[in-house]
C-alpha positions in Angstrom: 180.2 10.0 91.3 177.0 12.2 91.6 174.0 10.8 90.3 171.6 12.4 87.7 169.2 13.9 90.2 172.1 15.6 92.1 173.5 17.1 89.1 170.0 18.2 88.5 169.9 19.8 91.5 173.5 21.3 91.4 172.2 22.8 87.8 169.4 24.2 90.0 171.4 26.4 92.4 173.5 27.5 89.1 170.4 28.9 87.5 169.6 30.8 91.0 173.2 32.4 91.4 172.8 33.3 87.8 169.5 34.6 88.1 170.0 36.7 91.4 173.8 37.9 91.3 174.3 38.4 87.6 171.1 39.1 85.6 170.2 42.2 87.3 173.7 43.6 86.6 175.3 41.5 83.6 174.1 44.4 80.9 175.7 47.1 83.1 179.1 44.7 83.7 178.9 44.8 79.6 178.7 48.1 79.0 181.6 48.8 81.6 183.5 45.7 79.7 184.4 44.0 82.6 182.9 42.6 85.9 183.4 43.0 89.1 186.4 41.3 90.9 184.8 40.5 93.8 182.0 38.0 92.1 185.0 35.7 91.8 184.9 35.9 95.6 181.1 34.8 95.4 181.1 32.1 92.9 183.6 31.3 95.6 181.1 31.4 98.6 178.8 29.5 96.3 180.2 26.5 95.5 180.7 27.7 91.8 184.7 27.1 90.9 186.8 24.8 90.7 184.0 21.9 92.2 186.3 18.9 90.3 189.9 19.8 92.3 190.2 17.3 95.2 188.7 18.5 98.4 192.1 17.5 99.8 192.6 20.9 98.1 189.4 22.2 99.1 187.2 21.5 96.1 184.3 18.8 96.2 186.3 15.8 94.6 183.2 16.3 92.0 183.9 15.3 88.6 183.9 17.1 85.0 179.9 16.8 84.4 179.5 19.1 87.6 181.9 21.4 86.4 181.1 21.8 83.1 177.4 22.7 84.0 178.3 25.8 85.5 180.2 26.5 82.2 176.6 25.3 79.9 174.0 27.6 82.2 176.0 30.7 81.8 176.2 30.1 78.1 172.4 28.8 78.3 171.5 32.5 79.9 173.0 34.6 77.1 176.3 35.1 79.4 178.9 34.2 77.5 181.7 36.5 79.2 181.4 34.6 82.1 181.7 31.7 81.2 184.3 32.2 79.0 186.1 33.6 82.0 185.0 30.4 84.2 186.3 28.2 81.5 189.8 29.4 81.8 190.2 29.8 85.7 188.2 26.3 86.2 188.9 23.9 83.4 192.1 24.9 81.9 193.9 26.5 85.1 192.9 24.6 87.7 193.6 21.0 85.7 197.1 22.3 85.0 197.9 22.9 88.6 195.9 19.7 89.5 198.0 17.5 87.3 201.3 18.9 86.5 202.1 20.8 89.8 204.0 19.7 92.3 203.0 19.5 96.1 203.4 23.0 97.4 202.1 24.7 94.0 198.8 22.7 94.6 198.7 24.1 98.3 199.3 27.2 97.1 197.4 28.2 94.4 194.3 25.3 94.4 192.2 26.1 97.6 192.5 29.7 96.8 190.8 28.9 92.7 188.1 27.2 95.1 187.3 30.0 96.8 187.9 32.8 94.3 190.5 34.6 96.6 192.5 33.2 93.5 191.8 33.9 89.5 193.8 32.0 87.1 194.9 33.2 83.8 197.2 31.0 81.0 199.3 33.2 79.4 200.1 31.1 75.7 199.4 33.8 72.9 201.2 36.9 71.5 201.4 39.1 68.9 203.4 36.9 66.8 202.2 33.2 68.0 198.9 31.7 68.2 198.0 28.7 66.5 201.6 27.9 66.2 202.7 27.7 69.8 206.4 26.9 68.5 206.4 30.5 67.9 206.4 31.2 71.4 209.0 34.3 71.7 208.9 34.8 76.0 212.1 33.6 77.6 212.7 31.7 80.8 216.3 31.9 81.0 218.4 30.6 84.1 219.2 33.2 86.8 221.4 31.8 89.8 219.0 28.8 91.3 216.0 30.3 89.6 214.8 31.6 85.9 214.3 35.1 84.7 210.9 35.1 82.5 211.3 38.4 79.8 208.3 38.8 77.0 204.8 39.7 76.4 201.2 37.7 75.9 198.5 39.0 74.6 194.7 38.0 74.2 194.8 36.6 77.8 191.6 36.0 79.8 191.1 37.3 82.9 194.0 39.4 82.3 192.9 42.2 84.6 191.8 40.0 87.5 194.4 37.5 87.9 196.4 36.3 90.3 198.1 33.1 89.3 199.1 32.7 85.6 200.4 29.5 83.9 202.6 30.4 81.6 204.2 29.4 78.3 208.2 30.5 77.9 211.1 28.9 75.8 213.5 27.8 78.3 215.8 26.7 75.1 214.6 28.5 72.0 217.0 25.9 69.8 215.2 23.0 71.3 211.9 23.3 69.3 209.0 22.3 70.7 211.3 20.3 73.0 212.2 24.0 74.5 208.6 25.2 75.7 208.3 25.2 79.7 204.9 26.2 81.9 205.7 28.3 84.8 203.2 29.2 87.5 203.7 33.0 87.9 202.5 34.9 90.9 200.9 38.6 89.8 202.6 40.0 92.5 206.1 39.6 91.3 208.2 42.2 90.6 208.6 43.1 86.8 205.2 41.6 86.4 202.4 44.5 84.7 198.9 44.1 83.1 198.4 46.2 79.8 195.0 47.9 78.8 191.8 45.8 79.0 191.3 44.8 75.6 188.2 46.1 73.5 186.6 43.3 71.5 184.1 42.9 69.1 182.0 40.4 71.6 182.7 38.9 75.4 182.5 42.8 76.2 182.2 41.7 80.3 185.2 39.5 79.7 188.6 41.0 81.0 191.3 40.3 78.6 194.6 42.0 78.1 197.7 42.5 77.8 200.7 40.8 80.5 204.1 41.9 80.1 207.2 40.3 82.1 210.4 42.0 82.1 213.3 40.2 84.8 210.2 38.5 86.4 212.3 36.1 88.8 210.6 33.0 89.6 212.1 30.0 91.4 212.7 26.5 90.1 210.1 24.6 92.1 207.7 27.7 89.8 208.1 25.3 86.5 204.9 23.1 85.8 205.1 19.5 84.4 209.1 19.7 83.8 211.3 21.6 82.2 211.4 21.6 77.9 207.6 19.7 78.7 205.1 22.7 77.7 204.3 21.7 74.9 204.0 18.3 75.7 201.8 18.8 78.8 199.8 21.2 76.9 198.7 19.5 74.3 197.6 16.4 76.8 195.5 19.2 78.5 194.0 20.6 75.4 191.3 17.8 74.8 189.6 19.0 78.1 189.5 22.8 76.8 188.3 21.9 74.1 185.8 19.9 75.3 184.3 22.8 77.7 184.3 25.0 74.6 182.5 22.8 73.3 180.0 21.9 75.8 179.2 26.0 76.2 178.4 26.1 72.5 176.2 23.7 72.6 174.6 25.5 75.5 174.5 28.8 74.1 172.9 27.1 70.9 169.9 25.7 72.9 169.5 29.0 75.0 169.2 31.1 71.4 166.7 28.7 70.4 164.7 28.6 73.5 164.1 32.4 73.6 163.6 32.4 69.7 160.8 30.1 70.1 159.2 32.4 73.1 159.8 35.7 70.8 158.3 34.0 67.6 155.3 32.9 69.2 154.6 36.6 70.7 155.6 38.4 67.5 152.3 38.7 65.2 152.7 39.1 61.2 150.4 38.9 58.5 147.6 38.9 61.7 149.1 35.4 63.3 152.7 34.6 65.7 155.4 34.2 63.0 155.9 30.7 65.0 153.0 29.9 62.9 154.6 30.0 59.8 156.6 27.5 58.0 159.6 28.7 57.2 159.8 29.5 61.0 159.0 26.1 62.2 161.2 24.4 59.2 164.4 26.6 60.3 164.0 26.2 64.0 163.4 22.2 63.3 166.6 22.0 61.8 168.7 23.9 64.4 167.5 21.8 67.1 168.0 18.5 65.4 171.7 19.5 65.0 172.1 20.8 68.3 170.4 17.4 69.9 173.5 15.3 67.7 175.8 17.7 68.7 174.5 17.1 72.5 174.9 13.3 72.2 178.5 13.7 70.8 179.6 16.2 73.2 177.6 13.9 76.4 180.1 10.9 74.3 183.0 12.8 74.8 182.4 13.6 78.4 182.2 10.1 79.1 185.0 9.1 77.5 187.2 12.0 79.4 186.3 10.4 82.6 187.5 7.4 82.1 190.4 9.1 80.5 189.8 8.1 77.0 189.0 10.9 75.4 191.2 11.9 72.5 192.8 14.8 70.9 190.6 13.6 67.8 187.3 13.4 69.5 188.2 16.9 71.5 188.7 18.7 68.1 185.5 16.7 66.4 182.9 18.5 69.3 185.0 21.8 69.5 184.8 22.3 65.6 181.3 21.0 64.9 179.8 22.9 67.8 181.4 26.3 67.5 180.4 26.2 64.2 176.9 25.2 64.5 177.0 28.3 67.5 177.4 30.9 64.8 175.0 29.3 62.0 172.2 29.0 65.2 173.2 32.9 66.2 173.0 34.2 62.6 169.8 32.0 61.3 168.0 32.9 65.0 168.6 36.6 64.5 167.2 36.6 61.2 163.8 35.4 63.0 164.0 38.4 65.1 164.3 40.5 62.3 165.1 44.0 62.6 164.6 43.8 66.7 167.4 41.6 66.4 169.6 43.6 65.6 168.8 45.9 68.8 171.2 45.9 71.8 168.0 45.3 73.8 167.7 41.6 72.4 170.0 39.5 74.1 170.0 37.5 70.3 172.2 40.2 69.5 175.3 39.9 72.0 174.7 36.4 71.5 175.3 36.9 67.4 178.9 38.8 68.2 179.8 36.7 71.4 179.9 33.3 69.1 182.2 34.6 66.7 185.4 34.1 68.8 184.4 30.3 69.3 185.3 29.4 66.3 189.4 31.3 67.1 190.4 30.6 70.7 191.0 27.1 72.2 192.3 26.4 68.7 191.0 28.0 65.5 188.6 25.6 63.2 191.1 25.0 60.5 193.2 23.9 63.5 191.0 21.0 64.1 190.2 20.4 60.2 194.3 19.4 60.7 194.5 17.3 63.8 190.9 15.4 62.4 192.9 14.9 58.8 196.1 14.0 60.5 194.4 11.5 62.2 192.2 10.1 59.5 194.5 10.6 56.4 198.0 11.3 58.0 200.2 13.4 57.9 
């Protein structure tokens, strides 16, 4: 396990890559609403993905802190696209792979996340089924030795730049949630096609679309964790999503404060910096003393998910509290800004639109108002 100061360091050459390979272009990469493929490729180069998968698979063998730092500066810089998109590929993908795949799907997709010759996508919502994954209408259905996947998913990250997908079918749609089975789907397959990129209100730099499947044929040896498992296995890998969305909120929350501070003590009204003024210093006191608890209770959870404690409770606790307190931080540090924050040219206000999906994917807030009640009240 790395120590503090080597963490510190590793947080170091993150700020770098994201100073001198995305800064300079990350406004044009948002106007163009998506970024380049090939900076998978470099994050690759640069030690950037997938640093917690066994280096017998060609990672570093790190663990989640290391990871999820990657995830917390590009939120911390105002990038929210990207590490949305890092998220996905590195903490939901890659985990799957790492812990429900068998021998040769670990060979085969793993050392290729490392490197970024490989971008993962999970393929779980569509039009009719978000929250309630039972909904699930794509079929797996047996074909000879192998299955035949038929159906659509929508709202997928890196959608337009992926190469692996884990996907969510109904392998018995009578069965329940005792029907759901993950496949790991190559993008190459025949009857395999991307739809448009989708335009959002926020995460404009963020590639998500469309996937269609139609006769896709995929092998046995292609299902992940066991047939009729999904939804099993993806509910004991949900705690560590929600966990990195929640560590990225927090993130984003300190970055909006930090460059709120610098603006207010630059901007002059009533012939002084409006840092200066109470109401400034009262509202800026009070986001940072909630985003220093939330800090402590998401650095809690962290801890407790590597010694493999942490739990669907505690996951949902950080991810609701945080993504919340991301869009009260967004909206109360734009007000500061006043009417320059509501220019394009201040980062404050991508940062106001790119919160708002926090509180909708990884599990919607009212989501985790049920699993915390379930837990505390029952059911």
């Amino acid at each position: 396990m790395l120590d503090k100061n080597e963490i510190e360091l590793f947080r170091d050459n993150v700020k770098k890559f994201l100073e001198n390979e995305v800064a300079p272009h990350y406004n044009q990469w948002e106007k163009a609403e998506i970024f380049p493929r090939e900076l998978w490729n470099k994050m690759g180069e640069n030690g950037l993905l997938c640093v917690d998968v066994p280096e017998e698979y060609g990672g570093f063998g790190a663990n989640f802190r290391l990871s999820a730092v990657i995830v917390e500066e590009a939120s911390r810089a105002g990038f929210s696209s990207l590490a949305s998109n890092i998220s996905v590929h590195s903490d939901i993908v890659a985990p799957y792979i790492l812990h429900l795949g068998n021998e040769e799907q670990k060979k085969t997709w793993l050392p290729k996340m490392v490197t970024g010759e490989a971008v993962g996508a999970i393929g779980m919502t569509e039009p009719g089924a978000g929250s309630d994954l039972q909904g699930l209408k794509a079929r797996a259905d047996k074909d000879g030795d192998g299955y035949s996947i038929n159906g659509q998913k929508t709202f997928i990250t890196n959608g337009q730049h992926c190469d692996v997908i884990v996907l969510a079918t109904k392998t018995d749609p009578n069965a329940g949630s005792k029907g759901m089975t993950l496949f790991t789907v190559d993008c190459t397959l025949d009857g395999f096609a991307r739809g448009r990129n989708l335009e959002k209100m926020g995460l404009h730099a963020a590639d998500t679309s469309e996937l269609f499947f139609e006769n896709v044929k995929v092998g046995a040896e292609q299902i992940l964790g066991g047939e009729g498992k999904g939804f099993a296995n993806l509910m004991n890998e949900l705690p560590r999503e929600r966990l990195i969305l929640a560590l990225g909120a927090v993130a984003a929350c300190e970055g909006m404060i930090e460059r709120t501070i610098e603006y207010t003590k630059e901007r002059m009204a009533f012939g002084k910096p409006i840092s200066s003024l109470q109401n400034t210093r009262f509202v800026l006191a009070d986001l940072h003393a909630q985003v220093v608890i939330n800090r402590a209770y998401c650095e809690q959870c962290i801890e407790q998910y590597d010694r493999s404690e942490l739990t669907a409770t505690n996951a949902s606790i950080a991810k609701l509290t945080a993504t919340e307190l991301q869009g009260v931080v967004a909206d109360k540090c734009l007000q500061l800004f006043g009417g320059y924050g509501y220019m394009q040219e201040y980062p404050i206000s991508r940062d106001y639109v790119d919160a708002r999906i926090q509180r909708i994917y990884g599990g919607t807030s009212e989501i985790m108002k049920e699993i915390i009640s379930r837990d505390i009240i029952g059911r």
